[in-house]
VMD Tcl script that draws the C-alpha trace (Angstrom):
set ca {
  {-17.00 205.70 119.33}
  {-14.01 207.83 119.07}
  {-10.46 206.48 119.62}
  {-8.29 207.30 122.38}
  {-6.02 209.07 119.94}
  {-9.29 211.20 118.84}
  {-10.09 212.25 122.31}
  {-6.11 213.30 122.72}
  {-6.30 215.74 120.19}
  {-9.77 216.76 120.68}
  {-9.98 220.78 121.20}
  {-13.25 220.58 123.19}
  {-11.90 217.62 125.50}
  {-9.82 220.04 127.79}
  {-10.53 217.65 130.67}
  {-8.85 214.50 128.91}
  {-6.07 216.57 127.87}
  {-5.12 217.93 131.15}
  {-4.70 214.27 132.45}
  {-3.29 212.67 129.74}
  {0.98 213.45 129.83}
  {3.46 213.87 127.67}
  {5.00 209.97 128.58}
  {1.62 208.62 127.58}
  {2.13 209.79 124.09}
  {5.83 209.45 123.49}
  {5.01 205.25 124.44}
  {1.53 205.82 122.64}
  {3.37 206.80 119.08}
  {5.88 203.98 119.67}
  {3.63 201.36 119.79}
  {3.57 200.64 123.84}
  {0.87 200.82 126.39}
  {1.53 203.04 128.93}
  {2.20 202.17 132.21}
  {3.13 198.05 130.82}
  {6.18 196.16 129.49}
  {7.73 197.87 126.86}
  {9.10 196.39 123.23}
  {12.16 194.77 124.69}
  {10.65 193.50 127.59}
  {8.29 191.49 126.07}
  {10.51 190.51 123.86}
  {12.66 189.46 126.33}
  {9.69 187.29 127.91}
  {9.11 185.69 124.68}
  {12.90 184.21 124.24}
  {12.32 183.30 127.86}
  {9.46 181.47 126.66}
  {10.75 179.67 123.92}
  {13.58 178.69 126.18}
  {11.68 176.71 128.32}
  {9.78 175.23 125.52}
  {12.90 173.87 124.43}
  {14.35 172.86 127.67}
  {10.76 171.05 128.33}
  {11.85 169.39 124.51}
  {14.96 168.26 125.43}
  {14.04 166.93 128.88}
  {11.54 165.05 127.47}
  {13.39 163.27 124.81}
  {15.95 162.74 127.29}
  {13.80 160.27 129.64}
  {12.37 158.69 126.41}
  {16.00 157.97 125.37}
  {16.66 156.53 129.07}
  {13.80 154.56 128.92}
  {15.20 153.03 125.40}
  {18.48 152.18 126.93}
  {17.10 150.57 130.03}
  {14.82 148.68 127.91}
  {17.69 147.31 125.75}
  {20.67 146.80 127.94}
  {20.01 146.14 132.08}
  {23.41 146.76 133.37}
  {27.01 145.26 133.63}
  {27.05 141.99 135.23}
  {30.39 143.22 137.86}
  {31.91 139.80 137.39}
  {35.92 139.15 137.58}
  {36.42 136.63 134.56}
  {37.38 134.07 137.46}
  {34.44 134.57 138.53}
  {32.25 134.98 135.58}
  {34.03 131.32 134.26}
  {32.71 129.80 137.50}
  {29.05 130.06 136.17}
  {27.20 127.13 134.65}
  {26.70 127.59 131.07}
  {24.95 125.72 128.52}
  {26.12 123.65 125.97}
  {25.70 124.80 122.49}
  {25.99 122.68 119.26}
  {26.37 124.10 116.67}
  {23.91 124.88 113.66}
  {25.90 123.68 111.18}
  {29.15 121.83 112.41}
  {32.55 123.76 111.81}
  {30.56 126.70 109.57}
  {28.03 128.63 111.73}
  {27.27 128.50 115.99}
  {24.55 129.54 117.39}
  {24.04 133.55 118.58}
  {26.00 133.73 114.79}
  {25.23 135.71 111.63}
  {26.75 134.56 109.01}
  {27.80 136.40 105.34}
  {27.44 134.30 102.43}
  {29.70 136.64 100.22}
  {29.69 135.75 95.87}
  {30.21 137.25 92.69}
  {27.44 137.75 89.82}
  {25.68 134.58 89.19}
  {28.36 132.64 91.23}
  {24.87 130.77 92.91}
  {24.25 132.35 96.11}
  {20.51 131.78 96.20}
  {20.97 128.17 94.95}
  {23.67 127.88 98.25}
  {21.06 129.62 100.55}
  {18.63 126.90 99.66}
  {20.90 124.38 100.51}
  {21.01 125.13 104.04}
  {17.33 125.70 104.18}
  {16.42 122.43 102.99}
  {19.25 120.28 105.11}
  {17.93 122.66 107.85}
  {14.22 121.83 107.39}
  {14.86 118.27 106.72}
  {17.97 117.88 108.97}
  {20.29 116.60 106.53}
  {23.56 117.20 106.68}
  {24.45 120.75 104.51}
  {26.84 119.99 100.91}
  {26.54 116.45 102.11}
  {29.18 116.59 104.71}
  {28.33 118.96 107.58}
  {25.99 117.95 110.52}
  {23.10 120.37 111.13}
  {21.53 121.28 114.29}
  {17.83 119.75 114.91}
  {16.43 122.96 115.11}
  {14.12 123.60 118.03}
  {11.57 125.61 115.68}
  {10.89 127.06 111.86}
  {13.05 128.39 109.44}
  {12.33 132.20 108.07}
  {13.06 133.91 104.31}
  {12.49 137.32 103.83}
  {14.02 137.57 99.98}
  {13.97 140.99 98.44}
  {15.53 139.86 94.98}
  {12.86 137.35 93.67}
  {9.51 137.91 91.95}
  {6.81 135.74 93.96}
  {6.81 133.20 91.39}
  {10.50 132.32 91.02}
  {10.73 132.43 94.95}
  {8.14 129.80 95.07}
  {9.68 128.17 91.96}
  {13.20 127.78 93.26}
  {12.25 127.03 97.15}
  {9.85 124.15 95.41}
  {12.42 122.69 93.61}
  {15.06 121.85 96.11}
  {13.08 118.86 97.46}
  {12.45 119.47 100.71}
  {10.37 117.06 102.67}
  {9.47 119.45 105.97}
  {8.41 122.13 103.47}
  {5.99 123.10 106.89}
  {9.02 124.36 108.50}
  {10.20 126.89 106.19}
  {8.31 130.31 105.80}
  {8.88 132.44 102.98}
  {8.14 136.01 102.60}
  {8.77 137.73 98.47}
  {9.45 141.45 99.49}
  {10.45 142.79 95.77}
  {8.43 146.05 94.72}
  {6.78 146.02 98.08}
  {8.91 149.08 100.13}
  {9.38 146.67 102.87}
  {12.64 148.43 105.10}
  {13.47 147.28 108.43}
  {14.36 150.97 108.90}
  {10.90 151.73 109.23}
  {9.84 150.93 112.81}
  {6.65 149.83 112.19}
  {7.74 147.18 109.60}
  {10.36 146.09 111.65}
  {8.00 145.52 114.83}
  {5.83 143.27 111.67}
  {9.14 141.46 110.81}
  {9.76 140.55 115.07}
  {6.04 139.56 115.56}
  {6.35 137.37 112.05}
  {9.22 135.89 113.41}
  {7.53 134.83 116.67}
  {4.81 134.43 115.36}
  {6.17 131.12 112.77}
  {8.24 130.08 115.99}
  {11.19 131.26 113.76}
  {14.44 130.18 115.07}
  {16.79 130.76 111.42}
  {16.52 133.29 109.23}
  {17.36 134.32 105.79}
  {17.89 137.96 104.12}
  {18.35 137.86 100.43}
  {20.26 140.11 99.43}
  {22.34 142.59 101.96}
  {22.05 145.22 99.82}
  {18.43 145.71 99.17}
  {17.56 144.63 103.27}
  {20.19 147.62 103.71}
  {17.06 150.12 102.08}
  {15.88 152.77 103.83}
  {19.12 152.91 106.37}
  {21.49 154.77 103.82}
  {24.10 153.99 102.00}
  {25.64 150.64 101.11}
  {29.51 151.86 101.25}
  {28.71 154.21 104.45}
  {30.19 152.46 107.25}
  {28.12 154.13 109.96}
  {24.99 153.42 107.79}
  {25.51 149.82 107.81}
  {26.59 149.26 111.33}
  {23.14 151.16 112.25}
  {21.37 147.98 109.89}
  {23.37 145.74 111.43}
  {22.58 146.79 115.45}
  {18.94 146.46 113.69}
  {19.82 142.98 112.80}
  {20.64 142.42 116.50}
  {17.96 143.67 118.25}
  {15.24 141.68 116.42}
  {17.36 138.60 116.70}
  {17.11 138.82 120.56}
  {13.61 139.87 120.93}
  {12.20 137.14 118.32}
  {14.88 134.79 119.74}
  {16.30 133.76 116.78}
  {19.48 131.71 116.79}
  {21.25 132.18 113.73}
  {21.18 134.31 110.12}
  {22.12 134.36 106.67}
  {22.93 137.04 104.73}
  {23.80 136.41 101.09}
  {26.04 139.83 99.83}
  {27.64 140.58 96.24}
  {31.44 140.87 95.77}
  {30.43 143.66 92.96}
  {31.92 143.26 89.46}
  {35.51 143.77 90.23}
  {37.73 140.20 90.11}
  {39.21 139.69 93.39}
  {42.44 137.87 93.87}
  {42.12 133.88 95.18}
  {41.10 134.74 99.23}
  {41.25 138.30 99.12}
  {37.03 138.56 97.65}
  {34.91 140.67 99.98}
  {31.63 142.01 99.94}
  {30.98 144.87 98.09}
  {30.74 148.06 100.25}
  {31.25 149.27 103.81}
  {34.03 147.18 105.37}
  {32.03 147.17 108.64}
  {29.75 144.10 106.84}
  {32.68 141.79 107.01}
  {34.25 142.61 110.08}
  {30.59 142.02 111.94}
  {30.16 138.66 110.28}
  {30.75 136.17 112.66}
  {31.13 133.25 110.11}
  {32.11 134.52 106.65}
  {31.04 131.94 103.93}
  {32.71 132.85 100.12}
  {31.27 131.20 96.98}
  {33.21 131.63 93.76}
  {33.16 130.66 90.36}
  {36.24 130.03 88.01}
  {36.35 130.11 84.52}
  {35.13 126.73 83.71}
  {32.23 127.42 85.35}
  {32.94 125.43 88.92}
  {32.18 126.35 92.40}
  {34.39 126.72 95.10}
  {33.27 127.29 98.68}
  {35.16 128.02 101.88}
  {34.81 129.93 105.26}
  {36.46 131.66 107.94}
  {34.66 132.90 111.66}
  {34.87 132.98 115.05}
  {34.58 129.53 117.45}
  {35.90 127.33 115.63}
  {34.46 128.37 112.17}
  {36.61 127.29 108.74}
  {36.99 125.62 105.80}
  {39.77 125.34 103.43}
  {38.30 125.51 99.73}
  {36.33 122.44 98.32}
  {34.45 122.50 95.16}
  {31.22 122.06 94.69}
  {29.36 119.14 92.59}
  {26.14 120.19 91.39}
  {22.99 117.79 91.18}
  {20.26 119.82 88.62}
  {18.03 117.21 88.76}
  {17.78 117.69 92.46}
  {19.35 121.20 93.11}
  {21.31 119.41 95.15}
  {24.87 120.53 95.69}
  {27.87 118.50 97.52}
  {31.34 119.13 98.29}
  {33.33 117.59 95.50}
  {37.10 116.50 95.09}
  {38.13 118.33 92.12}
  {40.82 121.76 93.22}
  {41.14 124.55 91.50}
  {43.95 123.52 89.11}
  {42.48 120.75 88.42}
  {39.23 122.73 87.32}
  {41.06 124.85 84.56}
  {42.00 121.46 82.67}
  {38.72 119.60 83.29}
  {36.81 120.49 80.22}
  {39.48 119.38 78.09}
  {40.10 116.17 79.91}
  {37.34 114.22 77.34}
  {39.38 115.42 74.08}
  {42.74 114.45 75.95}
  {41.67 111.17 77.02}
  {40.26 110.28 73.67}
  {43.27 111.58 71.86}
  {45.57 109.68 74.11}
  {43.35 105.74 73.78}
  {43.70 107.11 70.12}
  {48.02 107.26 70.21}
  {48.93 105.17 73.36}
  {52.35 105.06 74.50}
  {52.45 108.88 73.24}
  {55.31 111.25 74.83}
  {54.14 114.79 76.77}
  {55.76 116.30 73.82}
  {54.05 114.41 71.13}
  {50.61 115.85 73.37}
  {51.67 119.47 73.52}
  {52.08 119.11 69.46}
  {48.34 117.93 69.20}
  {47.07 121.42 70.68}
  {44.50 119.79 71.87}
  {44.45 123.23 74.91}
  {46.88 125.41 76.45}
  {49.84 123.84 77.99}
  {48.63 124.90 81.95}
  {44.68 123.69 81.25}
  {46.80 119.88 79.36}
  {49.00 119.63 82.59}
  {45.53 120.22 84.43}
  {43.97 117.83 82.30}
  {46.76 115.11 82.62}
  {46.32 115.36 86.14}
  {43.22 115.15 86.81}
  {42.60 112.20 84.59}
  {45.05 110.24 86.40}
  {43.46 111.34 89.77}
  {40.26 109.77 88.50}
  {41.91 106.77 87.13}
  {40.86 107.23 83.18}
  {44.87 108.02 82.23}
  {47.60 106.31 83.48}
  {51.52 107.83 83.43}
  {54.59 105.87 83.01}
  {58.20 106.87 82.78}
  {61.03 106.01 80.69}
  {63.31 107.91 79.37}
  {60.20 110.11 78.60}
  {57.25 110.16 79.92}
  {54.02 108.04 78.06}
  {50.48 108.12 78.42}
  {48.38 105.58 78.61}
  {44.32 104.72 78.63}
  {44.15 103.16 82.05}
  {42.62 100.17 80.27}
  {45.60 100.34 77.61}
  {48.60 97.43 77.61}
  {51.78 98.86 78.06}
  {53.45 96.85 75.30}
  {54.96 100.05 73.43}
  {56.77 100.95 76.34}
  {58.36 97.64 77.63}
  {60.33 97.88 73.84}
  {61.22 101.66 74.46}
  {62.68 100.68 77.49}
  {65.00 97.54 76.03}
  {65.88 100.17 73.56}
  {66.64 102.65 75.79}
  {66.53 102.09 79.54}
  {66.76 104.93 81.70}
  {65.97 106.15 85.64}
  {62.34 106.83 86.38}
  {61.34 110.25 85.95}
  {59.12 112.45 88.28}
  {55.48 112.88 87.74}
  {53.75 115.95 86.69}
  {53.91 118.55 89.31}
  {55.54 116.78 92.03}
}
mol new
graphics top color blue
foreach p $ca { graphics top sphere $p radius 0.5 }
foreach p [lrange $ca 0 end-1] q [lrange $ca 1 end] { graphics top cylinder $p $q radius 0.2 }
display resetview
């Protein structure tokens, strides 16, 4: 069957040519049908087209991004504070007296190896077994379960260190290893997993271990907006699985921090969200010192901590921070000094048994505990606490003479 274009140029088709003008084939060589929308028009029609596509887009995700709003926040209540003060409200002890309320997350913020996980399981066991936390804080009598989710331990040192704090109500904590398994709350399915696990276990405390691998999957660790997204995450699950309270243990990073200026390492949005900030360090010697700072009532100067590695078991202890640089040495000073009783300061420094800051430490602290006992004369003598004071009652007949200060006062 001959084209169109054939029969156009067709001598013996006189007819076809007679009827077929010269507009025909100027729109014919270019590509148009005659007589229909040309290039531009349709072109025009398609832009319209994809317009309205897009408008239909953006209208769309509009009322799905209404819906989410409505879903998550109802409204503002309209209340005066006069008014809104007027309204019954419930009493609400607290979880763990004077260190976390309820509605509260709280940071548990340390430095490499200072014992964070060892801490965490502190207040999981005196929250499972209602005990009072480091000994010395009353806990809340929780109206349901205790939750874990740790990202830092291999199944079988989870189960290993969780088993070997004691705990009696072991039925009340769950405990979920996520290392190696690409677990991110970022990931909406796995978070709508981590709200029906928590409601499921009837959930009411829960544990993330560490910050910075829960943070995967939500961007970067030192991005402020990143982490206030993970954090808003936090939130919502807490009030649709009803939780009451979290702990989130996060690393200072390698850097030494001044006494009370230690943070968390990254975004500063993690610390200014915390509503009880807990900070575990570690001097030197090796001791722990714990204190903490919030909202409602939340503090604690710094206490040490006494550890109990036959039970896991840590308390607050009496022992401060100066103290703490001298307190290995005290068992060399205190058998140098039932070894030369009656000897002067000076005649201690010239022993070099330590450093004269951890000796002064040392001195101290032994009479604090009652092995060393200090009496002046004209200079000052140390004694064994069990040690007669014969040597000094002649020093003084020799050479009597006002009573002199005590070490650091």
């Amino acid at each position: 069957m001959p084209s169109d274009d054939a029969a156009l140029f067709n001598p013996e088709n006189t007819q076809r040519r007679v009827h077929i003008s010269a507009a025909e084939i100027e729109a014919r060589s270019n590509g148009e049908t005659f007589g229909g929308p040309s290039v531009e028009e349709r072109r025009l029609a398609d832009v319209e087209a994809r317009v309205r596509s897009k408008e239909i887009e953006l209208e769309a995700q509009r009322r799905i991004t209404e819906r989410v709003a409505k879903s998550t926040f109802g409204g503002f209540m309209s209340l005066s504070l006069g008014e809104a003060l007027l309204v019954p409200r419930e009493v609400k002890p607290a979880i763990i007296s004077g260190l976390q309320m309820q509605g509260h997350k709280a940071t548990l913020t340390a430095g490499f190896k200072a014992g964070k996980t060892t801490l965490s399981g502190n207040v999981v066991r005196s929250l499972a077994d209602n005990e009072p936390f480091l000994g010395r804080f009353p806990v809340m009598d929780l109206p349901g379960n205790i939750g874990i989710l740790d990202y830092e331990l291999t199944d079988d040192d989870a189960l290993d260190m969780y088993g070997a704090l004691g705990v009696r109500n072991t039925n009340r904590i769950f405990l979920e290893s996520l290392r190696g398994t690409g677990f991110s709350l970022a990931n909406g399915y796995h978070r709508d997993l981590a709200v029906k696990w928590l409601i499921l276990h009837d959930i009411c405390y829960w544990v993330m271990d560490p910050f910075g691998r829960a943070l995967r999957g939500f961007g970067s660790e030192n991005d402020n907006n990143d982490v206030r997204v993970f954090l808003d995450a936090i939130d919502e699950i807490v009030k649709e699985a009803g939780v009451l309270g979290t702990l989130m243990p996060v690393h200072t990073g390698r850097a030494q921090h001044e006494i009370g200026a230690e943070h968390g390492r990254g975004a500063t949005v993690l610390d200014d969200d915390a509503d009880a900030r807990w900070l575990l360090t570690k001097d030197a010697a090796g001791r722990r010192f714990f204190r903490a700072e919030g909202r409602s009532g939340v503090g604690l100067d710094e206490v040490s901590l006494d550890f109990d590695s036959a039970t896991a078991r840590l308390t607050t202890g009496t022992v401060t921070r100066d103290e703490s640089k001298g307190e290995r040495y005290l068992s060399v000073v205190e058998d140098h000094i039932a070894a030369n009783p009656g000897l002067g300061l000076n005649e201690l420094r010239d022993a070099k048994l330590c450093g004269n800051p951890e000796l002064s430490s040392a001195i101290k602290l032994g009479e604090k505990r009652g092995t060393i006992r200090i009496t002046y004369s004209t200079y000052m003598h140390l004694f064994p606490n069990h040690q007669d004071m014969s040597r000094l009652d002649a020093l003084d007949a020799v050479a009597p003479a006002p009573r002199l200060a005590r070490i650091g006062s």
